[in-house]
C-alpha positions, 0 to 999 in steps of 0.5 A, spaced: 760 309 749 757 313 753 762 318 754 761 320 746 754 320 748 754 325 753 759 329 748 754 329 744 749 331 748 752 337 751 754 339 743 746 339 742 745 342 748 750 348 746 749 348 740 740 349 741 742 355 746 746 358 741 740 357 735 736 360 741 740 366 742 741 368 735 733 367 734 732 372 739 737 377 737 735 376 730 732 383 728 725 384 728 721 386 721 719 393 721 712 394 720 710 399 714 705 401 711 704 399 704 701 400 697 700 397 690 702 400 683 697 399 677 695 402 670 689 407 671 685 412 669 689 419 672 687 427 673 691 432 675 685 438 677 686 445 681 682 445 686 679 452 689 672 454 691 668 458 687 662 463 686 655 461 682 653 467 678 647 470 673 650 470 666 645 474 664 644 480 668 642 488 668 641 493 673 635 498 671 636 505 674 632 511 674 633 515 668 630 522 671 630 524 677 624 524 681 619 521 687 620 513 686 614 509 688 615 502 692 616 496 688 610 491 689 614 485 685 619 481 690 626 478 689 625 472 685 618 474 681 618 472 674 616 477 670 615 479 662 617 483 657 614 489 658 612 488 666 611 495 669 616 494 675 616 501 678 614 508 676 618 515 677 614 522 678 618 527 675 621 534 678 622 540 676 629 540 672 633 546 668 636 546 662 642 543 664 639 537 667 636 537 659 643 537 655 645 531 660 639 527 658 641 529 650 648 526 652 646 520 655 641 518 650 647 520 645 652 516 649 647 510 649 645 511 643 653 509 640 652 504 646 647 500 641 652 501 635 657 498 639 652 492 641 650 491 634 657 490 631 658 486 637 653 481 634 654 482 627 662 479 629 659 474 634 654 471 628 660 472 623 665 467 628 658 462 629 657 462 622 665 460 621 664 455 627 658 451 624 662 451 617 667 448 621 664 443 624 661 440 618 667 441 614 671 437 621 664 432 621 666 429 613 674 429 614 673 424 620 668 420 617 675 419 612 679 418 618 684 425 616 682 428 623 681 426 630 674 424 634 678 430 639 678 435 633 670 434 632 669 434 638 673 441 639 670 444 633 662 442 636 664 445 643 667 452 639 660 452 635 656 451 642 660 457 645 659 461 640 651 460 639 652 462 646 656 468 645 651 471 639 645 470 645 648 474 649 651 479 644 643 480 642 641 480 648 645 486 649 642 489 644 635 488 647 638 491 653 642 497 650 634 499 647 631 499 653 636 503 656 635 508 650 627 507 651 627 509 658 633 515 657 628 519 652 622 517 656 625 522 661 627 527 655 619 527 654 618 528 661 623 533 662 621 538 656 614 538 657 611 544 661 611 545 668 604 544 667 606 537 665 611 534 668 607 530 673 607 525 667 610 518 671 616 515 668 615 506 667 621 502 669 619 496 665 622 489 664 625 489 657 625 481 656 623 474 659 627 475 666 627 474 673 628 479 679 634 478 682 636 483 687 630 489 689 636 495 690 631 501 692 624 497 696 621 504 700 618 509 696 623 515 696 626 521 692 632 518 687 636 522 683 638 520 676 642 514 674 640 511 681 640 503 680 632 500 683 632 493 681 637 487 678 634 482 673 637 476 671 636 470 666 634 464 671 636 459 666 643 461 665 647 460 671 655 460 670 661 459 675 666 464 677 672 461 679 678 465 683 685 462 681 692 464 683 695 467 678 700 461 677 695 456 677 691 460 671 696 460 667 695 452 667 688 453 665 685 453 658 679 454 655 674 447 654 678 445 659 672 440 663 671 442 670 667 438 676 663 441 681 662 439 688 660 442 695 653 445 692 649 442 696 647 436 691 648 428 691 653 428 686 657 432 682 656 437 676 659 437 670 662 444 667 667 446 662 671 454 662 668 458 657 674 464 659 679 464 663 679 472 664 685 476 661 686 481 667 688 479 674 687 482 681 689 483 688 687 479 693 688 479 700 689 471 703 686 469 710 694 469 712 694 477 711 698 475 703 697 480 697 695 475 691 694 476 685 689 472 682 685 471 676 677 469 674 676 462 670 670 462 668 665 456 666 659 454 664 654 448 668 654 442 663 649 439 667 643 442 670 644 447 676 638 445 678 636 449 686 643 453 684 641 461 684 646 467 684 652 468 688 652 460 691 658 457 694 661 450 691 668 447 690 671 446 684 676 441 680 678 444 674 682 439 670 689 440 666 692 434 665 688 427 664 690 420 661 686 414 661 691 409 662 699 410 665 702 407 671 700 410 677 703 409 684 701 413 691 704 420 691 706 418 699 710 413 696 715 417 693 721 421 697 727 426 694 734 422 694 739 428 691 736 430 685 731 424 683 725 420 685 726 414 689 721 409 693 722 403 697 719 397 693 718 390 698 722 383 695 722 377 699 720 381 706 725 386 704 725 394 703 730 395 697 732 402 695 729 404 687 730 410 683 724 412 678 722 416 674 716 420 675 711 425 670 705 428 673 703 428 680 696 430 685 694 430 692 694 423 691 698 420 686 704 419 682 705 418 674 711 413 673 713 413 666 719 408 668 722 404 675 716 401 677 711 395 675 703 394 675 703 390 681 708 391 686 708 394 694 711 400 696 712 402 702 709 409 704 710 414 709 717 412 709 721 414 715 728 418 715 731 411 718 729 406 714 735 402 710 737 398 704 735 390 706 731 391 712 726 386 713 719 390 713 713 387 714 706 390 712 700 392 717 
């Protein structure tokens, strides 16, 4: 009897030492770091800095040579229709100087004709927005067409109201112009006697002195730009994109402003996305061609004046409700997508499918499930079955 004991008692022994080895060879879960899958709200954006700038500006310029006296005003007053903001003593000028007056005035003139059809079309396409809009407003309420339709043909009239201030606007700028050009016709074709009549530069409309070009009194020549104005009320952003990025870009798309200096972000929509593009060269020494998209604040840009710096988000894809997962969960193996997903303590292998992607995440159209953790950052050396761990 104690012989089978201490049999026993060496076979426990042995086979608790043999337990103890395999238990310290057992290999070690590898620690990962992990993320969950889930349904939610996803935005594919470009991303890129942009420039504020006035909408509505003009340069006044001297329309006849002469002595300029200073400017009294500063940049940022405000100034009205018809504010005297510099003056021009005439010199004495030949006939040539009268003939190149006439032409401008005639080239001016043919400017305003141009401008005036210009808003003739402009309040044609509002009219055709504003019928639009009703027509879209009574099929909706019959549910024949979207909420979305609505929605575009009411951001279609509110471009166009703006595209026919503008036009008007012109116009009004145009006759200044022609004002001011024959204002100096005046003076040029008066005697020598009375040449020293000066010659006001005036504010056409309700505007705001955006740059001072010519501060000091000083002989111009004609043509000589003297001051900027610009309409404070309108500011809009200029957006340089890559050439292959402006493609993906339409017109309404929404755009989000941040890095202006603000608590929050602002909101603003592409009016136009240019349809010419230029060289630029990168910080790397890269020519790129890139292309202006252009937008209109939403939100009031209040403190933003021209030429600011912000950051822009322009949105090209967006979706309420799909499958998202971390982008840095998703890794190339051959020619399809594929993540480590962990079941039971383990990282398994699984291919999947993916739609569209952003700095951050993923769309996964199929292969995965609200819920589940998958490894990210996945390294070269991680296997099929290795037991894994989450920090």
């Amino acid at each position: 009897m104690k012989r089978l004991f201490k049999r026993l008692s060496g076979l426990a022994v042995i086979l608790g030492l043999l337990g103890l080895v395999a238990w310290t060879l057992r290999p070690k879960p590898l620690v990962v770091e992990t993320g969950r899958v889930a349904r939610g709200h996803m935005l594919v954006t470009i991303d890129e800095d942009g420039q504020t700038r006035a909408h509505d500006r003009f340069t006044l310029a001297a329309p006849i040579a002469g002595r300029l006296s200073r400017i009294r005003l500063h940049e940022g007053d405000a100034v009205s229709p018809q504010t005297v903001i510099a003056t021009i003593s005439p010199l004495p000028i030949d006939a040539r100087e009268v003939a190149r007056t006439k032409a401008e005035i005639e080239s001016l003139e043919a400017l305003r004709k141009e401008a005036l059809q210009y808003v003739e079309r402009a309040e044609a396409d509002h009219e055709q927005t504003q019928r639009d809009v009703v027509r879209y407003t009574d099929l909706q309420r019959q549910d024949m067409v979207s909420r979305q339709t609505l929605e575009q043909a009411q951001t279609a009239e509110k471009r166009a109201a703006k595209e026919v201030a503008g036009a008007r606007f012109k116009v009004q700028s145009a006759e200044a112009e022609i004002a001011r050009a024959r204002a100096g016709l005046i003076s040029i074709e008066e005697s020598q006697e009375k040449s020293s009549r000066i010659v006001e530069l005036r504010s056409p409309v309700a505007s705001r002195i955006l740059r001072i070009l010519e501060p000091s009194e000083h002989v111009v020549t004609a043509g000589t730009p003297v001051v900027t104005l610009s309409n404070p009320s309108k500011i809009e952003i200029v957006i340089d994109l890559l050439s292959t990025d402006a493609v993906k870009v339409k017109p309404g798309a929404a755009v989000s402003i941040e890095g202006w200096g603000g608590p929050k972000a602002l909101r603003a929509r592409v009016r136009l996305v240019e349809p010419y593009g230029f060289t630029k060269v990168s910080a790397l020494g890269i020519e790129e061609q890139r292309v202006n998209v252009i937008a209109d604040f939403l939100d009031p840009p209040v403190g933003l004046g021209d030429g600011y710096r912000v950051d822009a988000r322009i949105v090209i894809w967006e979706n309420p409700d799909v499958m998202i997962a971390p982008a840095s969960a998703l890794f190339r193996d051959g020619d399809r997508w594929s993540v480590f997903v962990i079941e039971g303590g383990r990282a398994h292998r699984r291919p999947v499918e993916v739609g569209h992607r952003n700095a951050l995440e993923a769309e996964i159209i199929r292969g995965l499930s609200p819920g589940e953790a998958v490894i990210l950052h996945p390294a070269n050396d991680l296997k099929d079955g290795v037991p894994v761990t989450s920090r």
